[in-house]
C-alpha positions, -999 to +999 in steps of 0.1 A: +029-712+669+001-688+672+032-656+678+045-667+643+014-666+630+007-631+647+042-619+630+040-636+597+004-618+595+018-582+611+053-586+587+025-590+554+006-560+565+036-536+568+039-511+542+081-518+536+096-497+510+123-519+514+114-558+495+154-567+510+140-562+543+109-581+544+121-610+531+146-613+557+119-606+582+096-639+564+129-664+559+137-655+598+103-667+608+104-695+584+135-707+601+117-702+635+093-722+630+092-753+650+114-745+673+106-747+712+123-714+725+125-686+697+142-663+724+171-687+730+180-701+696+176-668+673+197-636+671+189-611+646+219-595+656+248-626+653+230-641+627+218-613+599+231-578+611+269-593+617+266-607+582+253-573+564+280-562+541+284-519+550+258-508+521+233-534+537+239-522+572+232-484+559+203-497+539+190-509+572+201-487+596+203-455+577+236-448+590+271-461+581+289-490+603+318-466+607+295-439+626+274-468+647+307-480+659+319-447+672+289-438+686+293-469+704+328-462+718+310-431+733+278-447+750+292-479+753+302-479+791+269-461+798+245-489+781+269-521+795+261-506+830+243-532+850+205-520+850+181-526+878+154-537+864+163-564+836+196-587+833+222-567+811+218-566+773+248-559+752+258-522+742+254-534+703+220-549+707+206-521+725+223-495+703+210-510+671+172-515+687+173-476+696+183-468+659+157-494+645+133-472+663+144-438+650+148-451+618+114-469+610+083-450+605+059-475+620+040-466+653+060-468+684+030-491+699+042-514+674+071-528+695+063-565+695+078-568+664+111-549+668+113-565+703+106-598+688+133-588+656+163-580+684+150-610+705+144-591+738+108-588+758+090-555+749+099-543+789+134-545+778+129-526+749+117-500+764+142-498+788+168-503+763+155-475+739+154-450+773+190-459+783+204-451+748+185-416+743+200-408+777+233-415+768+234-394+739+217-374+753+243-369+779+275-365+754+254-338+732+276-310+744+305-325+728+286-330+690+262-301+689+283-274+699+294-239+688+318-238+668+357-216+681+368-187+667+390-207+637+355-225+631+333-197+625+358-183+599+358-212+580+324-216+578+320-179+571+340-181+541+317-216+530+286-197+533+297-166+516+307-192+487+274-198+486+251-169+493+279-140+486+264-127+529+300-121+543+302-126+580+274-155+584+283-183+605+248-201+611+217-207+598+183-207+623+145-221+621+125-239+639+100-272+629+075-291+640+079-327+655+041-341+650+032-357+685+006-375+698-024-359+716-010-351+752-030-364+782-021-327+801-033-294+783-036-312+749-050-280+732-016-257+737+001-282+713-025-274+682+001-255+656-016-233+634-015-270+609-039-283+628-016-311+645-003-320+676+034-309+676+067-297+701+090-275+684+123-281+675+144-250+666+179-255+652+210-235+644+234-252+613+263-245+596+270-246+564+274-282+562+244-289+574+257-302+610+238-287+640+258-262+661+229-254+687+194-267+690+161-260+715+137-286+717+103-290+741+077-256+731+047-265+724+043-255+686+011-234+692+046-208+703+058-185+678+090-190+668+102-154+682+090-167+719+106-196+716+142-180+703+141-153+730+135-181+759+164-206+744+196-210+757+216-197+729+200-162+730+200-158+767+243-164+767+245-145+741+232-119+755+248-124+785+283-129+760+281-119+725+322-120+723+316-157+736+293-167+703+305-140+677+336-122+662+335-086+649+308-087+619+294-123+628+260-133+626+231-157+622+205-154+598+168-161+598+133-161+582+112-132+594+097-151+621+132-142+640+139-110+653+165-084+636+194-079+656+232-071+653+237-111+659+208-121+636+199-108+603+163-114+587+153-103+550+134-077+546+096-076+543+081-068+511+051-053+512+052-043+472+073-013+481+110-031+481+138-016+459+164-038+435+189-042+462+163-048+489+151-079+468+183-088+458+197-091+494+165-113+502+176-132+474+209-143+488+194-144+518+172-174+506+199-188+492+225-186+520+195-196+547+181-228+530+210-246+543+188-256+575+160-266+552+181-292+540+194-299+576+159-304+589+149-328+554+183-348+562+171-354+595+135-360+592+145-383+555+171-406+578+152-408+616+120-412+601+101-420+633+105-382+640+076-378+610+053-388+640+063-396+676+039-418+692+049-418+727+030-412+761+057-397+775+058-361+763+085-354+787+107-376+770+101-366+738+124-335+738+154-357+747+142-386+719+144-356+697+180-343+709+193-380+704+183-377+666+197-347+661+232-364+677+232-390+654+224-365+626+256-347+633+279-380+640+262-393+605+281-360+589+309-362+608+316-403+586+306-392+553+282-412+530+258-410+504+225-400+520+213-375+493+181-401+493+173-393+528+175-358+524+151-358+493+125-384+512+126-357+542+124-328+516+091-342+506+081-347+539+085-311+550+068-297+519+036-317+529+041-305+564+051-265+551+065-256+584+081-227+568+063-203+595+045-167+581+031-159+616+058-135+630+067-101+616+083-085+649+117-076+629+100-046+612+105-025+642+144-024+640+156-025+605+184+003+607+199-019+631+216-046+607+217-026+576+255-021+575+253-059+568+222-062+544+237-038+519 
């Protein structure tokens, strides 16, 4: 009696932009009431989530049943192995706890009540939520990936639709994940906001889907650093051909640096001609595509707004498993303009549009067969 009472109190407290999904949280534990053995005669999942018609199961999920299902055809063997530590939980269960998690913005301490919600201890929660972020993190190569040859013009031709850049096939930035004060070297984490942060840096096309992303610097690291010690610049410069076709590029804010592969605007220090500012202007417009990318995901996964976890080693691959979803959410089309606007808002409190890095100055003859 004196759990119910714990929830009932915690459920009243919460801050729910969602009335739909509060009261099914109070007539759940209304129902329980009474009852000897909450753990063995109430499923959250059989009895409410099977029943949710598919705008319900978005509402509460932020994602649509036709993308939780194939995400679960991909994981599925992974999560319905045996595990060593608790008796086996089914693939759907611990799918839709992991999600849960992502999706809600309350602190990640607060697991009583979504262990309580999906009927499991807290232990197998945790175990749960650990098993699924491996698993996508482990099929990741095959949804954020670089896109062939017949890709890159097609989304050449989209961007230049919108921006009139010929030749761009990707969009770059980076953003910061707010984090928790970490136990080891706290102070390297301090962003020039003033919070505790890791930075995730992204590539997009023009659809918004991530085609390479970087995640684990500290966000006290420029943005430059970070580019110059990810993956995707190391290959290509160890195989341009590999990553680009003749004319190809990426573009960037002026935090990246100016290259024959990735074009920055230029920097106006009040002495910037008409076509100078012009080409910055299509360069805004062509580039805020990963604005909207990084709003998308922030708006649907919203525990990314602030990642309470003690593990800061695990936060990276948390991180990575949002941005899977993000891409397998585009990839079964909905209606999630709400989520994008919710994360738009987000960002624009946060302002991680970064200033700090001007290093492109140095080499602007290099690209200017493609700025003008």
């Amino acid at each position: 009696m004196e759990d119910h009472l714990w929830i009932f109190s915690h459920l009243l407290e919460e801050d729910s932009s969602d009335d739909d999904e509060l009261l099914q949280d109070l007539c759940w534990l209304v129902g329980c009431v009474g009852r000897t053995n909450i753990n063995r005669k109430y499923s959250f999942v059989q009895e409410i989530v099977n029943s949710f018609s598919d705008e319900e199961f978005k509402r509460n999920f932020r994602l649509t049943r036709e993308a939780f299902n194939w995400v679960q055809s991909q994981i599925k063997d992974k999560l319905d192995t045996n595990s060593k530590y608790k008796a086996n939980i089914p693939s759907e269960k611990q799918l839709l706890a992991a999600i849960w998690i992502l999706s809600t913005p309350d602190s990640y301490r607060q697991v009583q009540s979504i262990a309580g919600r999906f009927n499991i201890s807290k232990s197998s929660l945790h175990i749960s939520f650990q098993r699924v972020v491996k698993s996508l993190n482990n099929v990741a190569p095959q949804i954020i990936k670089w896109p062939n040859a017949d890709d890159r013009e097609e989304i050449q031709q989209q961007f230049y639709s919108s921006g009139q850049i010929p030749g761009c096939v990707g969009a770059i930035d980076g953003t910061y994940i707010p984090i928790k004060a970490p136990t080891k070297n706290p102070e390297v984490y301090i962003n020039r906001k003033c919070f505790y942060g890791i930075t995730l840096q992204a590539i997009c096309d023009y659809n918004r889907k991530f085609i390479d992303i970087f995640c684990g610097y500290p966000s006290s690291v420029s943005d430059n650093r970070i580019f110059r010690n990810s993956d995707i610049f190391k290959n290509i410069i160890r195989d341009r051909a590999r990553f680009f076709s003749e004319n190809q590029f990426i573009i960037g804010d002026k935090a990246y640096p100016l290259c024959m592969y990735c074009i920055t605007p230029y920097i106006d220090r009040g002495n910037l001609q008409a076509h100078h500012l012009h080409f910055n202007k299509r360069h805004a417009q062509t580039r805020q595509v990963i604005e909207r990318s990084f709003a998308l995901l922030f708006g649907r996964f919203r525990r990314l707004k602030y990642l309470d976890m003690t593990k800061t080693e695990f936060i990276p691959q948390t991180v990575q498993a949002a941005c899977v979803l993000h891409n397998v959410c585009l990839m079964h089309q909905g209606n999630f303009e709400q989520y994008e606007e919710e994360g738009l808002q987000f960002l624009n409190i946060q302002n991680y549009d970064h200033d700090d890095n001007e290093e492109a100055l140095g080499v602007e003859g290099i690209a200017r067969e493609f700025r003008e």
